[in-house]
C-alpha positions as CSV (number, residue, x, y, z in Angstrom):
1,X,0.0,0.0,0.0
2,X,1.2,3.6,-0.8
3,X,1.9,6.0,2.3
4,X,0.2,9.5,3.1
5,X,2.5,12.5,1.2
6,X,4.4,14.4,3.4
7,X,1.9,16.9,3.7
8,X,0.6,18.5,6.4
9,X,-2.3,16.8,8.4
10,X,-4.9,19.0,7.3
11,X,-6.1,21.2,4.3
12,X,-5.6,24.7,3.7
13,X,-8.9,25.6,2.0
14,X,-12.2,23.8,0.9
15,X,-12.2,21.1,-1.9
16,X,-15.2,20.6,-4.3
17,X,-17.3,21.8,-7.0
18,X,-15.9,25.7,-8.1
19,X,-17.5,28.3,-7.5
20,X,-18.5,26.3,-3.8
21,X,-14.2,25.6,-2.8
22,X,-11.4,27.7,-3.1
23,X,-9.7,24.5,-4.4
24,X,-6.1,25.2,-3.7
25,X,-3.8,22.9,-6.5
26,X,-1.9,21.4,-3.4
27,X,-5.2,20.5,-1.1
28,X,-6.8,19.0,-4.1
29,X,-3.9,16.4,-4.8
30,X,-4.2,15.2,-1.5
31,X,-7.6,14.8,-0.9
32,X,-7.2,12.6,-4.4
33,X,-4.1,11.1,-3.3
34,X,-6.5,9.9,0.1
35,X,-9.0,8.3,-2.1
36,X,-6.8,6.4,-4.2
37,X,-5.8,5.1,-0.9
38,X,-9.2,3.8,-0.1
39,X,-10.9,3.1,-3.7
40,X,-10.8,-0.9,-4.6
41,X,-9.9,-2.5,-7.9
42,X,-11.0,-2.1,-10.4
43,X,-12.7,1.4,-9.8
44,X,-10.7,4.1,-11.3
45,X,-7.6,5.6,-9.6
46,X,-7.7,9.5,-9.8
47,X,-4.5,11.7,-11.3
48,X,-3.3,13.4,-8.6
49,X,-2.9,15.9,-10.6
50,X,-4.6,19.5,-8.2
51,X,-7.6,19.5,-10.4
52,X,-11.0,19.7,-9.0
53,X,-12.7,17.4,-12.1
54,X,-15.9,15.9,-12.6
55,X,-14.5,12.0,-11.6
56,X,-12.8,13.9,-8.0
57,X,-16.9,15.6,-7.3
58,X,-18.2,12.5,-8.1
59,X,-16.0,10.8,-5.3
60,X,-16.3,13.1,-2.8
61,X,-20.3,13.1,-3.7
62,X,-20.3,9.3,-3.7
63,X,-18.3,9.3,0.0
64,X,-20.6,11.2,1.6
65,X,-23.6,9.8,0.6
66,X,-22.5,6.2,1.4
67,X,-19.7,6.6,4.0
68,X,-21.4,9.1,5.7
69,X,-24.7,8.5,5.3
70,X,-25.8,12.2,4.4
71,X,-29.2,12.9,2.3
72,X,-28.2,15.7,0.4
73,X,-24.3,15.6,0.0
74,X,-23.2,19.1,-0.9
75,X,-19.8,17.8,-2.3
76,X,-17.6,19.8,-0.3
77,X,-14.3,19.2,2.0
78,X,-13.5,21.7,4.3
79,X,-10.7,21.8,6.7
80,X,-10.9,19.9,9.6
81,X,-14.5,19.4,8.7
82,X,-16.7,15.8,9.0
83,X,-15.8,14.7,5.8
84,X,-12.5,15.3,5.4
85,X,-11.7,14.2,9.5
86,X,-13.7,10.8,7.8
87,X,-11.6,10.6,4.6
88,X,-8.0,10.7,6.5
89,X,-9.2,8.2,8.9
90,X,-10.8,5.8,6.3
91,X,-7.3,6.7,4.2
92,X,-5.1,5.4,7.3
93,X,-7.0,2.3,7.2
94,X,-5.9,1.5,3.1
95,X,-7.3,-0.4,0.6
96,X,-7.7,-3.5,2.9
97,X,-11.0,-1.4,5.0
98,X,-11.9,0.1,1.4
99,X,-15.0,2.2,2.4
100,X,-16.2,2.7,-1.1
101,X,-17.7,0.6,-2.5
102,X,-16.3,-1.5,-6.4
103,X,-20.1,-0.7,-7.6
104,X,-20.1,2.7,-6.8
105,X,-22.9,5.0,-7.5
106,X,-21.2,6.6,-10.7
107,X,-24.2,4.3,-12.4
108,X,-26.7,5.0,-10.0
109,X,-26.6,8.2,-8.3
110,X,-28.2,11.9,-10.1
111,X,-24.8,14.8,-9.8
112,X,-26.7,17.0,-12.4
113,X,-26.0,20.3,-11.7
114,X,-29.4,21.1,-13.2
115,X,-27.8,23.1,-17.0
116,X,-29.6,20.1,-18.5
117,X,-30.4,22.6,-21.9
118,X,-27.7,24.4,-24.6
119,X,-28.3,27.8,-25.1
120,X,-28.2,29.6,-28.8
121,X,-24.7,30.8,-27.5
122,X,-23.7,27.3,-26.7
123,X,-24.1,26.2,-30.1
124,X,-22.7,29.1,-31.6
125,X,-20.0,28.3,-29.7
126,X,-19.4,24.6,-30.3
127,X,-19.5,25.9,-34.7
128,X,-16.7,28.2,-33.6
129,X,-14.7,25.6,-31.8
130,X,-15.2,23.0,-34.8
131,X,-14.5,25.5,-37.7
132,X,-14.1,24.7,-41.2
133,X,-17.6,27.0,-41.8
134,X,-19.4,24.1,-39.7
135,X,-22.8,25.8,-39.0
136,X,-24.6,25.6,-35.3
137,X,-27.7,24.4,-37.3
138,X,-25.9,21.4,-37.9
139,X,-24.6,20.7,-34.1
140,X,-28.1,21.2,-33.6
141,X,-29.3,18.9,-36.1
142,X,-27.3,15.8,-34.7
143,X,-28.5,16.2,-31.0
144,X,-32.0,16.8,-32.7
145,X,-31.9,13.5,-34.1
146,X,-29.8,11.8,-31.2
147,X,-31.8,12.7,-28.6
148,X,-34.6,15.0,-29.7
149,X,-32.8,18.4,-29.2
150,X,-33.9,19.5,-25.5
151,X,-31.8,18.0,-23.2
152,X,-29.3,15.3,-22.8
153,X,-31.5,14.2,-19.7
154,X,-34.1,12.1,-18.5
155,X,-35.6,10.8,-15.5
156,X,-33.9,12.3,-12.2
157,X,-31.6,14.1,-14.4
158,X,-29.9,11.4,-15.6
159,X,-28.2,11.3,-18.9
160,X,-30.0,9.6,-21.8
161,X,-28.3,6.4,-22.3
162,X,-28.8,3.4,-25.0
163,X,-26.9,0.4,-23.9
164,X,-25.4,-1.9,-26.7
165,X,-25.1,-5.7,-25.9
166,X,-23.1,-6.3,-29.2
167,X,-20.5,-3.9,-27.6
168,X,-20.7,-5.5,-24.2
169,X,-19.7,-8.5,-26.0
170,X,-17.1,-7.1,-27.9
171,X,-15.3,-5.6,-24.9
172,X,-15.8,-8.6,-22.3
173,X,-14.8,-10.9,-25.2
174,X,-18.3,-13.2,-25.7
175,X,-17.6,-13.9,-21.8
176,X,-21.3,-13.5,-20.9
177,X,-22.7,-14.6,-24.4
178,X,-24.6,-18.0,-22.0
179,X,-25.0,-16.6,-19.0
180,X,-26.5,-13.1,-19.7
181,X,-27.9,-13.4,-23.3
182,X,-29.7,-9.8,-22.9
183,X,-26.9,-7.7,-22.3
184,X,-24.3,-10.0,-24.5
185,X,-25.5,-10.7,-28.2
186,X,-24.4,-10.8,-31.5
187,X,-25.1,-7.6,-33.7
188,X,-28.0,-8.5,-36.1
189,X,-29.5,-5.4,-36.9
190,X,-30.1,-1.7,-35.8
191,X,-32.5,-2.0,-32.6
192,X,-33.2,-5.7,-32.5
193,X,-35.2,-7.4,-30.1
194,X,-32.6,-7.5,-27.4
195,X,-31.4,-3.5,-27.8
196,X,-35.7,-2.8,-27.4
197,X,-35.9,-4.4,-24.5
198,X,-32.6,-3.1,-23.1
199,X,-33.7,0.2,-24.0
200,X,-37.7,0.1,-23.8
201,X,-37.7,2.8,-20.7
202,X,-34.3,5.0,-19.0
203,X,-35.4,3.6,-16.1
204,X,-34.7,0.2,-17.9
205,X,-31.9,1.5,-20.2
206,X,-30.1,2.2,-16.7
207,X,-31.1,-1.0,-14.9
208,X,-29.5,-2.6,-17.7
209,X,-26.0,-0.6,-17.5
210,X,-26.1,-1.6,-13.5
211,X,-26.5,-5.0,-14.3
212,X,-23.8,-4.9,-17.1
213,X,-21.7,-2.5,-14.7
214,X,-21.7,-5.6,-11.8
215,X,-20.0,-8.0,-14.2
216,X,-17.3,-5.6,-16.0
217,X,-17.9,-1.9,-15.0
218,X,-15.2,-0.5,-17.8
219,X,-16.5,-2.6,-20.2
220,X,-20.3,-1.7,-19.5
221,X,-19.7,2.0,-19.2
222,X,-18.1,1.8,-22.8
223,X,-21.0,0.1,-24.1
224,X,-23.7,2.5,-23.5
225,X,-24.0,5.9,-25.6
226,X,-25.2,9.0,-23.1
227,X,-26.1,12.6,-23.4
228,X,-27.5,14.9,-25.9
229,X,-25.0,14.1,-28.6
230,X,-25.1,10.1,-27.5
231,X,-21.8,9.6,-27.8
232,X,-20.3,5.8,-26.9
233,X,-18.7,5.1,-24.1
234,X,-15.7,3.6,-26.0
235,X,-15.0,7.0,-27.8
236,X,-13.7,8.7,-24.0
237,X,-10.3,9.0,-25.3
238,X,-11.3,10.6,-28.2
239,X,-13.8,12.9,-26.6
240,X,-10.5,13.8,-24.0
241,X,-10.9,11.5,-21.6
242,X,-8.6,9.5,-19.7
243,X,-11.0,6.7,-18.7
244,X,-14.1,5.8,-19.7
245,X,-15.2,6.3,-15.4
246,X,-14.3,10.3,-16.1
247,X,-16.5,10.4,-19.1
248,X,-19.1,9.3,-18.0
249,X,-18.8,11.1,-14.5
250,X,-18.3,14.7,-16.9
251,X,-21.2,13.6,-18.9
252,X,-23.4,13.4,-15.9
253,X,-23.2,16.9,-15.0
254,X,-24.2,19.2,-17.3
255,X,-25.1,19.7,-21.2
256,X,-22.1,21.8,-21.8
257,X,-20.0,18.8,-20.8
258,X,-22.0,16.7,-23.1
259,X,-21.5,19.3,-25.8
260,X,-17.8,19.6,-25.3
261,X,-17.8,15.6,-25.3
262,X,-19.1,15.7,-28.8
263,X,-17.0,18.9,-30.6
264,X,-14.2,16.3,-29.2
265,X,-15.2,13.9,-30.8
266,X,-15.8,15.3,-34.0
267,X,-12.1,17.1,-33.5
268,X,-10.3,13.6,-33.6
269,X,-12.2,12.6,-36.6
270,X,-10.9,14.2,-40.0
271,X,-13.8,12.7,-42.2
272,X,-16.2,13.7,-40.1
273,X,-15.0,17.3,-40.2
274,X,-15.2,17.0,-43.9
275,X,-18.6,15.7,-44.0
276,X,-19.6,18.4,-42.1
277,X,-17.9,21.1,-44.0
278,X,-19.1,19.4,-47.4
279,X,-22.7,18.7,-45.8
280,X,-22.6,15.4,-46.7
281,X,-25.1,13.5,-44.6
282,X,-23.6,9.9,-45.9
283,X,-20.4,10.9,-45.0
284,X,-21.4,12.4,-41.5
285,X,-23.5,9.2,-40.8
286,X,-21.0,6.7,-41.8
287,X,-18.5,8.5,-39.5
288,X,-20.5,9.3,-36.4
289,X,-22.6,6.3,-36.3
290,X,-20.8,3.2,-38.2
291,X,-21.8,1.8,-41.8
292,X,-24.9,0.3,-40.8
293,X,-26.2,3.8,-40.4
294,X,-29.7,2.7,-41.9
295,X,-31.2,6.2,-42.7
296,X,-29.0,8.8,-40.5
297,X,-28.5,10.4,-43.1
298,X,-31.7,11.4,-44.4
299,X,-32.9,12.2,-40.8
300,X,-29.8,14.2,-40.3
301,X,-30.7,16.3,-43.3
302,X,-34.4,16.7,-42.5
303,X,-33.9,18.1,-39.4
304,X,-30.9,20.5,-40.4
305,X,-32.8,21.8,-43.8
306,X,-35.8,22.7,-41.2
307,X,-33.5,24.5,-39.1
308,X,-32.0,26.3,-41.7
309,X,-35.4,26.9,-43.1
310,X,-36.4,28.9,-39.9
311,X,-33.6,31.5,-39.7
């Protein structure tokens, strides 16, 4: 097990969500470096790196609610305060006395911070950040059609999510083909019988990820799309991500994070840039959502030309 840094006993300021915490660079690595010490295999170990991110609020959420037992968990550490007196203690213990839990609530519990809608400016925005003459209409067209436009959340402001048995399979390598034929199938075709009843509700759609997230949680994670822009799971490096657990814990917050999941994606992918600029609709649909795109494209169109139509 890893030892304590040689830092002093306590913090110097508050830790959590800006704007809340000062967030001082040194406090920050420690209170990371204190729940690496106490998070299990195979959740994901933070980067100590003095950065109050989305995967470090989600922690400190997650400890508070759990560990502590506290209804409405304001994600803050302040010096010498319960949660942080809790967290060193815990941390002294190490891994052995892990106090949070391998199935942690990164699948289960709400940390919306209630921006669940873009604004015009947003999207304006996003065209600028993408370039190439890339229009906001069109950023607008592809979370029209992945998610109808409004929000990125559901239910208890959750993300919207799809989960994907063929990719489940994929990534846990037909492991669970016997055992768990719902949530790992062969691909067939777009939205067959399985995907429907994986999918039928969000309230099942996240039911399902839990289940999937008990066997394998990278592997689950990476096989369900979320947010506004329903970007896979598997695409977190691409989107700027250095797990799939920090994209997913970005994506739960807010619609900006969702947004600047998707112009990251679309950044790391050439063709799709060009498809874009070119307004081809094949060529965005082959590169955004695979070559069995069925009609993406003409959906794509429809709802950009009616966009366009209304300026």
């Amino acid at each position: 097990m890893s030892s304590l840094p040689v830092l002093p006993g306590i913090i110097s300021a508050s830790v959590g969500p800006p704007g809340k915490a000062q967030n001082v660079p040194a406090d920050v690595r420690f209170i990371q470096h204190l729940f690496n010490l106490i998070t299990p295999e195979p959740a994901s170990r933070l980067a100590e790196d003095g950065k109050c991110g989305p995967l470090l609020l989600q922690r400190i959420n997650d400890y508070q609610a759990n560990r502590l037992k506290v209804s409405k968990p304001d994600g803050v550490i302040d010096p010498a305060g319960r949660t942080f007196t809790s967290l060193v203690d815990d941390a002294g213990k190490g891994k052995d006395n892990a106090v949070v839990p391998a199935d942690s609530p990164l699948v289960t519990s709400p940390t919306c911070d209630g921006h669940t809608a873009l604004t015009e400016a947003d999207f304006q925005n996003a065209a600028a950040v993408l370039g190439n003459g890339i229009s906001a209409n069109l950023i607008k067209a592809f979370a029209s059609v992945e998610s109808g436009g409004r929000s990125g959340f559901g239910p208890a402001n959750m993300p919207v999510i799809a989960f994907e048995g063929h990719i489940f399979r994929k990534y846990t390598q037909h492991k669970y083909d016997r055992a768990y034929p719902l949530l790992s199938y062969p691909f067939l075709v777009n939205a067959g019988p399985q995907w429907k009843a994986n999918n039928k509700t969000q309230a099942t759609a996240w039911r399902t990820l839990v289940d999937a997230y008990k066997l394998d949680q990278a592997a689950a994670l990476m096989s369900a799309s979320y947010g506004m822009f329903q970007v896979m799971g598997f695409n977190f490096a691409a989107c700027g991500y250095k797990d799939v657990f920090e994209f997913v814990a970005a994506l739960k917050l807010n619609a900006s994070q969702q947004l600047m999941a998707f112009c990251g994606f679309c950044r790391k992918n050439p063709a799709l840039l060009r498809a874009m600029k070119s307004k081809d609709f094949a060529g965005m649909a082959r590169n955004y959502n695979g070559s069995s795109y069925g009609d993406y494209d003409r959906r794509i169109q429809k709802a950009f030309e009616a966009l366009e139509r209304k300026r």
